[in-house]
LOMARVO-466322 format. One line per 4 residues: number of its first residue (from 1); their letters; for each residue x, y, z of N, C-alpha, C. Coordinates in steps of 0.05 Angstrom, whole numbers. Each point is the difference from the previous one (the first is absolute). Example, Ala and Ser with C-alpha at 12.3 -4.5 7.8 and 13.67 -1.06 7.14 Angstrom:
// residues 2
1> as> 264/-114/156/-18/24/0/18/24/0  -7/21/-14/16/24/1/-15/22/14
***
This chain:
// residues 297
1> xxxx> -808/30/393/2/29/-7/29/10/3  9/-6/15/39/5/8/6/-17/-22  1/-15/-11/21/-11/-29/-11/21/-20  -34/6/1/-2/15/-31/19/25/9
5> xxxx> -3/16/20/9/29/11/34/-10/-10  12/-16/13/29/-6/-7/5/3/-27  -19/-11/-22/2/0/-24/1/24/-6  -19/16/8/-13/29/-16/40/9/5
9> xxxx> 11/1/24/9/17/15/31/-5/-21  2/-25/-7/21/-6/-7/1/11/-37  -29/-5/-7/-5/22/-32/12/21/4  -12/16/29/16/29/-1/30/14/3
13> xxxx> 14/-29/10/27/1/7/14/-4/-24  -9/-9/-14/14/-6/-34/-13/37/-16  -27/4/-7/0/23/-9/26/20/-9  12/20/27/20/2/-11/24/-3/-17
17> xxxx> 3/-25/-3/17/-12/-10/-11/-7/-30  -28/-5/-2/-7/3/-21/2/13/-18  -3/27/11/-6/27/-15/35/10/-6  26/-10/20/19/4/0/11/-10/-21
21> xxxx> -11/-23/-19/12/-15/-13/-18/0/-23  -22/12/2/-12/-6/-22/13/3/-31  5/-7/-27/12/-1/-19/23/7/-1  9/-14/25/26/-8/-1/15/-25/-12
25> xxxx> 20/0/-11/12/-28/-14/15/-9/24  -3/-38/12/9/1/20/12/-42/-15  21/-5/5/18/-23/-12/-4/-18/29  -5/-27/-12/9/-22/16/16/-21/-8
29> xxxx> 15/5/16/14/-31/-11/1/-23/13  -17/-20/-12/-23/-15/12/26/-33/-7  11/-8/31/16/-16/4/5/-27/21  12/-16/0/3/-10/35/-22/-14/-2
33> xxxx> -11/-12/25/-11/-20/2/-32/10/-3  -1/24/-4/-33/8/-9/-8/-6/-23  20/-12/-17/-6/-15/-25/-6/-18/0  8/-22/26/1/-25/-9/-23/-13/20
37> xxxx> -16/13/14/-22/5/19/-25/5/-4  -10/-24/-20/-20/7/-13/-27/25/14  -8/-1/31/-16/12/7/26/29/4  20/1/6/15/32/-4/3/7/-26
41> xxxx> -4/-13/-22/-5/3/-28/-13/22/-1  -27/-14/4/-25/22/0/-3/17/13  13/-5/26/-11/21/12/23/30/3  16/-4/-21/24/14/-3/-16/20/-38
45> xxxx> -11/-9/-13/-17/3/-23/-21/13/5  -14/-4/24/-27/8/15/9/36/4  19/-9/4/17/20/14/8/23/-23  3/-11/-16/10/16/-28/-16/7/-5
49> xxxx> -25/-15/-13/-30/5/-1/-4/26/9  2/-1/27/-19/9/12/15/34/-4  22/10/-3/17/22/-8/0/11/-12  -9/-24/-24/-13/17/-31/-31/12/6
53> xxxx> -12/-14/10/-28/-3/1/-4/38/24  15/4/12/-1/24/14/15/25/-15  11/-4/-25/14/28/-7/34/1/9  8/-27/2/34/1/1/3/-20/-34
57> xxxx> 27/8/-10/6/-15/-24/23/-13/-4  -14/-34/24/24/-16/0/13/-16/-30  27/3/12/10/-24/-30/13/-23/17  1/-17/-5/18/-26/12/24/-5/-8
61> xxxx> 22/-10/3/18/-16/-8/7/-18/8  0/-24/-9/5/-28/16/20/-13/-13  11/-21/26/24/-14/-3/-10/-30/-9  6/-12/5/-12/-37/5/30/-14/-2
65> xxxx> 27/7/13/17/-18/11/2/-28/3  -21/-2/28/-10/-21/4/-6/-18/-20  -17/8/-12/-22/-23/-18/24/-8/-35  14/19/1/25/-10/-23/24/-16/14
69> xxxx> 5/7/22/23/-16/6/-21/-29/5  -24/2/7/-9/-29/-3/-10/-15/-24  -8/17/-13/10/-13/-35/17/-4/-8  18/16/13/32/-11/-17/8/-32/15
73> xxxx> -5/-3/27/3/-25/13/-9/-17/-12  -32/3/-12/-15/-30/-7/15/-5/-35  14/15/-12/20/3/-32/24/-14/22  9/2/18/26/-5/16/19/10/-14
77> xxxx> -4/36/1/18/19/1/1/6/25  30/11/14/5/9/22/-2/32/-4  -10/7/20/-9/28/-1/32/12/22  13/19/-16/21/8/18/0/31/-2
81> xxxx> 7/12/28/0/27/0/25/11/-2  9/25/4/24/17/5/-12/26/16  6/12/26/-12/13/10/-23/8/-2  -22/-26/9/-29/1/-8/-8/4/-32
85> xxxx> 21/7/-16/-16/1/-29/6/-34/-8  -28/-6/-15/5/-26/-12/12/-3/-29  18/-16/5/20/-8/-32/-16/-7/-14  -7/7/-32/-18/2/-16/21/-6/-23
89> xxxx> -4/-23/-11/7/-23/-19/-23/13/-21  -1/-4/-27/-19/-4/-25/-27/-26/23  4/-12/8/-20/-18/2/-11/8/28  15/18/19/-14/4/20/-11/34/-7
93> xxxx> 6/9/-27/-19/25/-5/-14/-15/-9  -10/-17/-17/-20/-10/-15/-24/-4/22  13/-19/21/-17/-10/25/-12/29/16  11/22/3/-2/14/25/-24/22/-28
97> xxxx> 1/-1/-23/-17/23/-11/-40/-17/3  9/-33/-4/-16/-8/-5/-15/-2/26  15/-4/22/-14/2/26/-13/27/11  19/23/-16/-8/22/14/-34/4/-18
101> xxxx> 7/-6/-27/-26/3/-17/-22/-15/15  -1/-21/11/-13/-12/12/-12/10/17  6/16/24/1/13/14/-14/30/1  11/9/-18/-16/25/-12/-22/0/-4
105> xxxx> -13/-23/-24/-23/-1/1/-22/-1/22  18/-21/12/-15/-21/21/-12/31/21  18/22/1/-3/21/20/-23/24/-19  5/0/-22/-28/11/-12/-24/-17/4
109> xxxx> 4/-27/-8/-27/-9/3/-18/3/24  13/6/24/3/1/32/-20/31/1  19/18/-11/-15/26/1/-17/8/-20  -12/-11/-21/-12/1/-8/-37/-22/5
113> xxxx> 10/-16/9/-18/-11/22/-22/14/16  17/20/11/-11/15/17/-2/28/-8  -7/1/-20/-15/22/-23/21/23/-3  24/-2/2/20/21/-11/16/-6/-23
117> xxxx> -8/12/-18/17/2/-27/35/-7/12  16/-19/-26/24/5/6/7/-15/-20  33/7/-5/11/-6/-23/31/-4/1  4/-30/-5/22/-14/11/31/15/-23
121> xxxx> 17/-4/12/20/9/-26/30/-4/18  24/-16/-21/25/5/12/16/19/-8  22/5/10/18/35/-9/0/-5/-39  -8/-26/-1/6/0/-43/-11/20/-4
125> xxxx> -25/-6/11/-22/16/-19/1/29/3  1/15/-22/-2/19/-4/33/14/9  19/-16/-7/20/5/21/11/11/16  -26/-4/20/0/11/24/25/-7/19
129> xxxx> 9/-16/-4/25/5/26/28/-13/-27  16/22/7/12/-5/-19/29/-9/10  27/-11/0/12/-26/19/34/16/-19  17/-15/15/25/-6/-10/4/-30/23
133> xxxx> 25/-8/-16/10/-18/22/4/-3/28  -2/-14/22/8/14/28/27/-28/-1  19/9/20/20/-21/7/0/8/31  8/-13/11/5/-3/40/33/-1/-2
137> xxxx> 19/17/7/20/11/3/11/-16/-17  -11/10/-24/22/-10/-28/-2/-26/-14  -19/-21/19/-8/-24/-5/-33/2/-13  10/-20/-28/-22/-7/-15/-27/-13/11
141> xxxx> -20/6/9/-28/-11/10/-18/-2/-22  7/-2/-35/-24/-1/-16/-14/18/-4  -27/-8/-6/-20/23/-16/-11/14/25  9/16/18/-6/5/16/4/34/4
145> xxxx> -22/21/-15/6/23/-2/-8/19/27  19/20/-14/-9/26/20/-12/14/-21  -21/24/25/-7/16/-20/6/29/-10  0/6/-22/18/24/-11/-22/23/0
149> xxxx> -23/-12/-9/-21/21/-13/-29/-14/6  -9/16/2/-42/-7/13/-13/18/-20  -18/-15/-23/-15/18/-12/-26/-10/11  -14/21/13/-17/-3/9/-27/12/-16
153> xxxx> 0/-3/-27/-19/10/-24/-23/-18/14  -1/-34/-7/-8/-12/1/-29/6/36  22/-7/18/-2/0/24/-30/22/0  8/24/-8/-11/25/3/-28/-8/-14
157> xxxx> 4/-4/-22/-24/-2/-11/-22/-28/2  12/-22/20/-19/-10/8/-13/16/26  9/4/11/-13/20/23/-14/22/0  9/8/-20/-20/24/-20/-29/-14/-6
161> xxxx> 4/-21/-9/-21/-14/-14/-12/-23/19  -1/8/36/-13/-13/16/15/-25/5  12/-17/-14/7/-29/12/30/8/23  -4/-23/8/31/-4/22/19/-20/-24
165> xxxx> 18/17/10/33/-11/-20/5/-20/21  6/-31/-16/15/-15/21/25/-4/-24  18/-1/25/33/1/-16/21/-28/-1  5/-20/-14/11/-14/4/29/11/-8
169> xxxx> 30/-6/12/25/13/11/23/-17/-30  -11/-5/-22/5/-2/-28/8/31/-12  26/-9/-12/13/34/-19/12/-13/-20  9/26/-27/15/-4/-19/22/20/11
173> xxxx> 23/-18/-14/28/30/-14/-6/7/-20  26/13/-5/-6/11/-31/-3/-19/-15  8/-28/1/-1/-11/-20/-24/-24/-7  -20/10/19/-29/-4/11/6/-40/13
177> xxxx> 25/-1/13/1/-20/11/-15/-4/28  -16/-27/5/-20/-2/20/25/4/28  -14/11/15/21/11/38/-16/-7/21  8/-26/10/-18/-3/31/7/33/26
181> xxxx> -16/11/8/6/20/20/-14/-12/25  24/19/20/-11/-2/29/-29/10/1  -18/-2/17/-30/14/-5/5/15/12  16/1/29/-1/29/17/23/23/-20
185> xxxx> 7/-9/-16/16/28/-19/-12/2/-22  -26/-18/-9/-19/5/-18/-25/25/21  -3/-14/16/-23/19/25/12/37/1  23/-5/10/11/29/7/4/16/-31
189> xxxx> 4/-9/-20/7/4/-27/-27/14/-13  -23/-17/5/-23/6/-16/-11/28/31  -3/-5/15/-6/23/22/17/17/-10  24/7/1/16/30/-4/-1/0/-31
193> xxxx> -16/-6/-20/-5/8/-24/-31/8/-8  -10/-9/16/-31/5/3/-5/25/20  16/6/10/-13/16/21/-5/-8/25  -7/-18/16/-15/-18/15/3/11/26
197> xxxx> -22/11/20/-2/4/25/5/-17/11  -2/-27/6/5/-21/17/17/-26/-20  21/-9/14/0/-32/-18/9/-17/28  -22/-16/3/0/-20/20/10/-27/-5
201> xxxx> 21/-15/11/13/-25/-4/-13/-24/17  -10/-20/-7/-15/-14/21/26/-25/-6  0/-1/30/19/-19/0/-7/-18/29  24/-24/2/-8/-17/31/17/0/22
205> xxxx> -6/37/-1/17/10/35/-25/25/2  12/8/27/-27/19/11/14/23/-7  23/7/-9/1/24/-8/33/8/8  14/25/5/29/4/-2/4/-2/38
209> xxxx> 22/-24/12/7/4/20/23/26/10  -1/9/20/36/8/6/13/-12/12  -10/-24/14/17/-20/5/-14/-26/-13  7/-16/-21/-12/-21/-12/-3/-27/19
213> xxxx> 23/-2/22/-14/-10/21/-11/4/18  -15/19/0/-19/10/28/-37/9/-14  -21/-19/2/-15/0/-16/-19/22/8  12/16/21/-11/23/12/4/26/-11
217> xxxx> 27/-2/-19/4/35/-2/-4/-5/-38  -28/-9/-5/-5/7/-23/-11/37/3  14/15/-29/-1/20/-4/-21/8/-17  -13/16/4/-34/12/-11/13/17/-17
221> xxxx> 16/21/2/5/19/-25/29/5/10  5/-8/-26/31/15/-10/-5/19/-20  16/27/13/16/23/-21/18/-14/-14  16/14/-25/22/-12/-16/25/1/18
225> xxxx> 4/17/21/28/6/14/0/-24/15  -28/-6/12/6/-22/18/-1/-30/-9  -13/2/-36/7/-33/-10/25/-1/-8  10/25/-7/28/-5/-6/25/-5/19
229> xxxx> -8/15/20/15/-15/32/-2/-28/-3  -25/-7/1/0/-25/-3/15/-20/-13  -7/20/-20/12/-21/-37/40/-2/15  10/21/14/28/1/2/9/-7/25
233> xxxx> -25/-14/22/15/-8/31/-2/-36/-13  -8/-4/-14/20/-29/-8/-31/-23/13  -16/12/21/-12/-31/4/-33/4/-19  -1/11/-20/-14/-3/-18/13/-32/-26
237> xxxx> -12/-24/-4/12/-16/-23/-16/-14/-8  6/-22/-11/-19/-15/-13/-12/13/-16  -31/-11/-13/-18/11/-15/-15/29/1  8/3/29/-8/30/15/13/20/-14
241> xxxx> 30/-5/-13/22/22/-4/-6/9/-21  -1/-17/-23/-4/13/-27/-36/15/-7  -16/-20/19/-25/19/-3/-4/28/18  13/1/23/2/24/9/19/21/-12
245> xxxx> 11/-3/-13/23/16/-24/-20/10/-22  -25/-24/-5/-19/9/-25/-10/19/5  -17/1/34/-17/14/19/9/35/-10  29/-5/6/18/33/8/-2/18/-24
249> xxxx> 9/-30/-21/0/23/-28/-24/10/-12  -16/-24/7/-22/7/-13/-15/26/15  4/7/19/-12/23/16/21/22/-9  30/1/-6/11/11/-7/-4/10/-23
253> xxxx> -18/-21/-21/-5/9/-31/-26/19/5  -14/0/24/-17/16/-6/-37/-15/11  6/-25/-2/-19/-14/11/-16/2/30  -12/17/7/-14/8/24/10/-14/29
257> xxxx> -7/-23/-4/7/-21/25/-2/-28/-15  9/-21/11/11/-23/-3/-9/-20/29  -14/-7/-9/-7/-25/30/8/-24/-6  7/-20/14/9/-23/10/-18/-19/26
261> xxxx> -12/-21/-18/-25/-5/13/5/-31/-6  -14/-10/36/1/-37/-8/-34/-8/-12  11/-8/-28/-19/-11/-14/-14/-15/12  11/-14/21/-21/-26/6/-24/8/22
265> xxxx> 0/22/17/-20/15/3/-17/6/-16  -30/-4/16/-20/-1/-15/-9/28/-15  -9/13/-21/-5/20/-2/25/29/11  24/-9/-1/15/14/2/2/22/-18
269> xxxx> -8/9/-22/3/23/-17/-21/11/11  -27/1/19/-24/14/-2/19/10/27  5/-23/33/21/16/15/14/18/-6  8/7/-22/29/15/6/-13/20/-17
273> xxxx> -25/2/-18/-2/18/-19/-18/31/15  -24/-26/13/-22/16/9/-3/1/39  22/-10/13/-2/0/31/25/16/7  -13/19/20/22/22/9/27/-5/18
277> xxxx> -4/-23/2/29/-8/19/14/-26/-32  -9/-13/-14/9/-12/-23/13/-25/11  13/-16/-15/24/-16/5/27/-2/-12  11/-6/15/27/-17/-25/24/25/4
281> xxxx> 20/11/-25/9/17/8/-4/16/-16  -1/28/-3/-4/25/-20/31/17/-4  18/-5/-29/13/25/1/2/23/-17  0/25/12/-9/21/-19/27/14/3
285> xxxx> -1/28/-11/11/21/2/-17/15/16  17/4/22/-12/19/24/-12/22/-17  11/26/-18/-14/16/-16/-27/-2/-3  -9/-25/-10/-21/-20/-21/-19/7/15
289> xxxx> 3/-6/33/-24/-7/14/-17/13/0  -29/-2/-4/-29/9/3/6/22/27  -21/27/-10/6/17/23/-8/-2/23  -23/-16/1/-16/-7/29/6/-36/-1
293> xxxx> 22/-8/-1/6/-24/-6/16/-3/25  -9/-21/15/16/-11/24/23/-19/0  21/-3/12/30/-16/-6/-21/-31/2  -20/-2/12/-8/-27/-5/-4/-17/-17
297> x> -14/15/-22/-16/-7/-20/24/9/-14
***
């Protein structure tokens, strides 16, 4: 009788949050080792599922890094970066659209499984994410775009029309040439053009330290004043730097809040969506915050 009561108790602790979010548009960018984890697969999908299935209107965007730089190994292409972006040759766009296509599907077939409409698509289609060249301080890295423009026609009207948008991080230029993109500047891109109350990054850390060696002073919510302290006392780096930069702007464009969550936790999107203490880290604009909203949550 105490597990069913726990159960009931823990329905009612999400409620709120239900009703807080209901038809709301809320982005994941579904990354890191929860991809490559077959049972965090699902249970990261379950998770999506289960979002749509209550009256939130998730879209996904996914990366698959991993699984191309290991295609490109078994071709014995060397996969080389320039400040985390990967150099993108004609044959390692060919490799990285075909893996991401792969991928895409593979993540509809997932949610559709489990009885939610969805409908796979990369920035081509509909040219939805629209690119120019990117260079890393003046140096050539390939087909490797930034993005200029988000038409989110497409986007809108699958969601209109019930299914979940999954996004593979594929764009044209003007001159409708194929552009490998970062997914976390495809994630923050499609959130501040959609509107999006939440865009959650699942990644394989627990969330933003203030000291990256002290595994104690992980931070639950950052304001923008205080990620940007951050962003400018220097011991923010690595992979942390450029996605907490995404975090700022993208709350700066207008995007509600921005969470930072370790994928490899089980059911981590239901934690952080529907339990009043959450995990990982949250940054908003102090303004933003809910009126009866506690610095916890």
């Amino acid at each position: 009788m105490n597990q069913i009561l726990l159960k009931a108790q823990t329905l009612i602790e999400a409620l709120p949050y239900i009703q807080k979010f209901n038809n709301k548009k809320v982005v994941v960018k579904y990354g890191g080792s929860a991809m490559l984890d077959e049972s965090l697969q699902l249970n990261v999908i379950k998770d999506v599922a289960l979002l749509k299935l209550v009256g939130m209107q998730p879209i996904i965007v996914h990366g698959g890094g991993k699984e191309i730089t290991k295609w490109l190994g078994l071709l014995g292409h060397e996969s080389r970066f320039v400040e985390g972006l990967r150099v993108t040759d004609e044959q390692t766009m060919e490799v990285a659209e075909m893996v991401l296509g792969k991928v895409n599907k593979n993540l509809v077939q997932m949610v559709e499984k489990l009885g939610v409409k969805a409908v796979g698509i990369s920035g081509k289609d509909g040219s939805t994410l629209k690119v120019e060249k990117r260079t890393v301080n003046g140096q050539d890295i390939g087909f490797v775009g930034n993005i200029k423009e988000v038409n989110a026609d497409l986007i809108n009207t699958l969601i209109d029309n019930n299914f979940v948008p999954v996004i593979a991080p594929i764009g044209l230029d003007d001159n409708y040439q194929n552009y490998n993109i970062n997914a976390d500047d495809a994630a923050c891109a499609v959130a501040t053009a959609i509107g999006a109350e939440k865009l959650v990054f699942l990644t394989d850390i627990e969330g933003v330290y203030a000291d990256p060696q002290d595994k104690s002073s992980l931070i639950s919510v950052l304001t923008l004043d205080k990620a940007d302290e951050l962003l400018d006392s220097g011991f923010i780096g690595g992979g942390m730097l450029p996605k907490l930069k995404n975090c700022v702007d993208a709350v700066k464009n207008g995007v509600n809040r921005v969470h930072i969550l370790d994928g490899r936790i089980e059911h981590c999107l239901l934690l952080e969506f529907f339990t009043n203490k959450g995990i990982g880290t949250a940054i908003i604009d102090k303004k933003s915050m809910f009126e009866n909203e506690t610095i916890e949550k």
